[in-house]
C-alpha positions in Angstrom: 116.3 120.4 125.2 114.7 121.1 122.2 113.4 118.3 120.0 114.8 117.1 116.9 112.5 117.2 113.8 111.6 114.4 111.9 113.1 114.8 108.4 111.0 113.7 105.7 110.9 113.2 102.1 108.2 113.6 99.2 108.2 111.9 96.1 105.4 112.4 93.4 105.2 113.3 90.0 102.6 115.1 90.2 102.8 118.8 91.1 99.8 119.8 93.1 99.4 116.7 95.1 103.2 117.1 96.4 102.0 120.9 97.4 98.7 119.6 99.1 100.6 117.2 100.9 103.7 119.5 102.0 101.3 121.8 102.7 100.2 119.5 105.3 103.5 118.7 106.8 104.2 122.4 107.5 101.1 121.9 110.0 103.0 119.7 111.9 105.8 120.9 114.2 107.3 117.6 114.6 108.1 117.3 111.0 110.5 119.3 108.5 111.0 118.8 104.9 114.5 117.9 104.1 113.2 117.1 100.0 110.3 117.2 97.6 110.7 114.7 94.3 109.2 114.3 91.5 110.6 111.2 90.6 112.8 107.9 91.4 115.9 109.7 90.4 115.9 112.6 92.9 114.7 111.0 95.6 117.4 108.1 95.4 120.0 111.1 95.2 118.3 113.0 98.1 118.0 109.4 100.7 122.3 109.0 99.2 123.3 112.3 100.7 120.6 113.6 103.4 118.9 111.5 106.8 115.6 110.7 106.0 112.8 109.3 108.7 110.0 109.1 107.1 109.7 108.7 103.5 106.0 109.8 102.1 105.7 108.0 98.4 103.2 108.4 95.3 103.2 104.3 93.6 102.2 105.4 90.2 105.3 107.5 88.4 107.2 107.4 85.5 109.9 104.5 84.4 109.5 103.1 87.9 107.0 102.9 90.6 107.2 103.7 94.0 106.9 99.9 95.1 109.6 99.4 92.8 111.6 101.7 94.5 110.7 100.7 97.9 112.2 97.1 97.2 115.5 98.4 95.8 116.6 100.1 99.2 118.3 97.8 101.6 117.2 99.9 104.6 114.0 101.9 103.3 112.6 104.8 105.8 109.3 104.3 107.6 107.2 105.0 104.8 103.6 106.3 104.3 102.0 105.3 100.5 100.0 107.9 98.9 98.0 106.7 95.4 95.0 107.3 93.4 94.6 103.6 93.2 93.9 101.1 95.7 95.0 98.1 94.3 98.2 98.3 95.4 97.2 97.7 99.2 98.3 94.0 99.1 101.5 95.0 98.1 101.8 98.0 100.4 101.3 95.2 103.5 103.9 92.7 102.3 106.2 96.2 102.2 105.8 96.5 105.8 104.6 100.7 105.0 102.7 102.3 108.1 99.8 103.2 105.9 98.5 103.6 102.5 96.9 107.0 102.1 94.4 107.2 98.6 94.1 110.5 96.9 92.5 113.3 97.4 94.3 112.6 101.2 92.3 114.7 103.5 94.2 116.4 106.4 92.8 114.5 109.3 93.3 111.3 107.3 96.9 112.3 106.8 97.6 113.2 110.4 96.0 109.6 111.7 99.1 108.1 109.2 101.8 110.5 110.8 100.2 110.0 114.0 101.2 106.1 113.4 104.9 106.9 111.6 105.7 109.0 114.5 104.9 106.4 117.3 107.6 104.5 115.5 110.1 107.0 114.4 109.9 109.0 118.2 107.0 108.4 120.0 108.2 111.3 122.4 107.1 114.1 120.4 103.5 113.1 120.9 104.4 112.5 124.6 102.1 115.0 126.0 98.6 115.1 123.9 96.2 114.2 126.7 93.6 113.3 123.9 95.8 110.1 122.8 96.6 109.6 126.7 93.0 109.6 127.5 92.1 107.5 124.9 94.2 104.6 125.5 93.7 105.0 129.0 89.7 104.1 128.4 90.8 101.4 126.1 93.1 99.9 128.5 92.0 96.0 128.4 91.4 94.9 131.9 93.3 92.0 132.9 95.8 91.3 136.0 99.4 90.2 134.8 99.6 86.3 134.2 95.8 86.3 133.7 94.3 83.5 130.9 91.7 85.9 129.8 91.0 89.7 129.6 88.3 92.1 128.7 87.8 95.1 126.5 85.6 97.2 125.3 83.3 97.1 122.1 80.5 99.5 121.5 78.5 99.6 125.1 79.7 96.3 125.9 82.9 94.6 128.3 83.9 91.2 125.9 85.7 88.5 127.7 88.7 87.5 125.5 90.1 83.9 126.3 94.1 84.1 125.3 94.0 80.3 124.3 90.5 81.1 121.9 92.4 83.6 120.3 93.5 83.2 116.4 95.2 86.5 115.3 95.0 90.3 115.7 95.0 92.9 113.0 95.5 96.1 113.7 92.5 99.0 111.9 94.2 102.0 112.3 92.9 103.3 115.7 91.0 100.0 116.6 92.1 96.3 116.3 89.9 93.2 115.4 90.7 90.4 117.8 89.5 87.4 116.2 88.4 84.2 117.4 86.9 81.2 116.0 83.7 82.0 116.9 83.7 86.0 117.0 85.4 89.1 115.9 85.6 92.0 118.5 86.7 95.4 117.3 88.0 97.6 120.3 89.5 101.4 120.6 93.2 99.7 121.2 96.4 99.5 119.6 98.3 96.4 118.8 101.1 97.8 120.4 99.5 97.6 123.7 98.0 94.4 122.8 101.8 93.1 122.4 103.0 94.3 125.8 100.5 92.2 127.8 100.0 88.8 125.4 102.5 86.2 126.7 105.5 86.2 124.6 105.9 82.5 124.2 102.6 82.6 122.5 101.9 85.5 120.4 104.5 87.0 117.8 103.7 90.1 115.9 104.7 88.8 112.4 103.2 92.8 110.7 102.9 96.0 111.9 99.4 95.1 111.1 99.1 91.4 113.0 99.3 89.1 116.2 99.2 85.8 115.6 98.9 83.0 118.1 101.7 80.4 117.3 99.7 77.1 118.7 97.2 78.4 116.2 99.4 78.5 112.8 98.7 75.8 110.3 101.4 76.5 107.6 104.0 79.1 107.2 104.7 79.7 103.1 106.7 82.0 101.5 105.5 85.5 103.2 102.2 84.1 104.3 101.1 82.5 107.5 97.9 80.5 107.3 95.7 80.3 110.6 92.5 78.0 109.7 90.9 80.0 106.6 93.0 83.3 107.5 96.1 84.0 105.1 98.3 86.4 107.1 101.2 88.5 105.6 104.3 88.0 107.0 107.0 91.1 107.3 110.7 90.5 105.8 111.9 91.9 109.1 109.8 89.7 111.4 109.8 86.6 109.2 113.3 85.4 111.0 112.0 86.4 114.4 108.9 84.2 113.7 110.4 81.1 112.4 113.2 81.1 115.7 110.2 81.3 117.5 108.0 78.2 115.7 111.6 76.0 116.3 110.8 76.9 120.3 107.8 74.8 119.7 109.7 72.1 118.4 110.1 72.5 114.7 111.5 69.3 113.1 
């Protein structure tokens, strides 16, 4: 049966980026094009009457910004950011967007965000590229089920990771940081994988970009979670999932 296409929807004011960009998503098979915007206005009126998946979003537009935007829809697409400026990045993280793209956005760079949106939207049309499969395959940590510790890889080197040491986990695109208090290892991994084998009554994904380790959390405020010196963002969508899980561990 033939797979269904991931609609998606570009928004920017400005005319040659939106054809350098849709350019791009004709290269993709998995995608279609079910609108191109050039401001607020349309797009609301295409996301009222048409499904979109994956909403791809210029920040800086007339009368009202993408971010702006973003925060008015009560069930926003998975969304990709694309900008000339990157000082909107905090904001993009407490949006809960799959990436924030700046301009000029090369192809490859722009494939590595869809790449991402897609593993969320339908990871099945990616199902069979023996690239990806390989990759995670060689970045597989290596740890028996139920084990305290486990090992992964980091340059030419196999770094024992205690579970208990552990303070949080940010994802860097391909590669995650898994920090401890006395080391940072960056590994060929993704958090997702990283969430399947960490014991659930310990570590909570609170981002799509972070793992933290609950016996580790200092304070909780507003959309912030602070671990020691480390100021995490906290999701809208995973902030209730967090909190029932901190009253597990006896909130009073």
């Amino acid at each position: 049966m033939e797979q269904r296409k991931i609609k998606c929807l570009l928004v920017d004011d400005e005319k040659l980026s939106r054809e350098l960009v849709g350019a791009y998503i004709r290269k993709i098979p998995a995608l279609e094009i079910v609108g191109e915007c050039s401001n607020i206005i349309e797009a609301k009126e295409v996301i009222d009457r048409e499904q979109v998946d994956l909403l791809l979003l210029d920040i800086e537009m007339p009368n009202l910004t993408g971010i702006d935007f973003l925060r008015m829809l009560r069930n926003p697409p998975v969304t990709i950011l694309i900008t000339a400026y990157s000082s909107y990045a905090v904001e993009s993280y407490e949006l809960d967007v799959v990436d924030y793209l700046l301009k000029p956005v090369e192809f490859d760079r722009f494939f590595k965000a869809i790449y991402k949106a897609l593993e969320i939207i339908a990871p099945e049309c990616f199902r069979n590229d023996d690239k990806r499969t390989a990759e995670r395959k060689e970045a597989e940590p290596l740890s028996p089920n139920g084990a305290e510790y486990f090992f992964v890889k980091s340059d030419k080197n196999i770094i024992k990771v205690v579970l208990k040491e552990i303070l949080y986990i940010e994802s860097l695109r391909e590669y995650v940081k898994i920090v401890t208090k006395t080391q940072s290892v960056i590994t060929l991994q993704s958090l997702s994988r990283l969430e399947e084998i960490l014991p659930s009554n310990s570590f909570q994904r609170i981002h799509r970009s972070f793992i933290v380790n609950v016996e580790k959390v200092d304070k909780v405020k507003g959309n912030e979670v602070f671990v020691g010196e480390n100021r995490l963002t906290i999701s809208k969508g995973q902030r209730e999932k967090f909190i029932n899980m901190i009253n597990t561990h006896r909130l009073f």
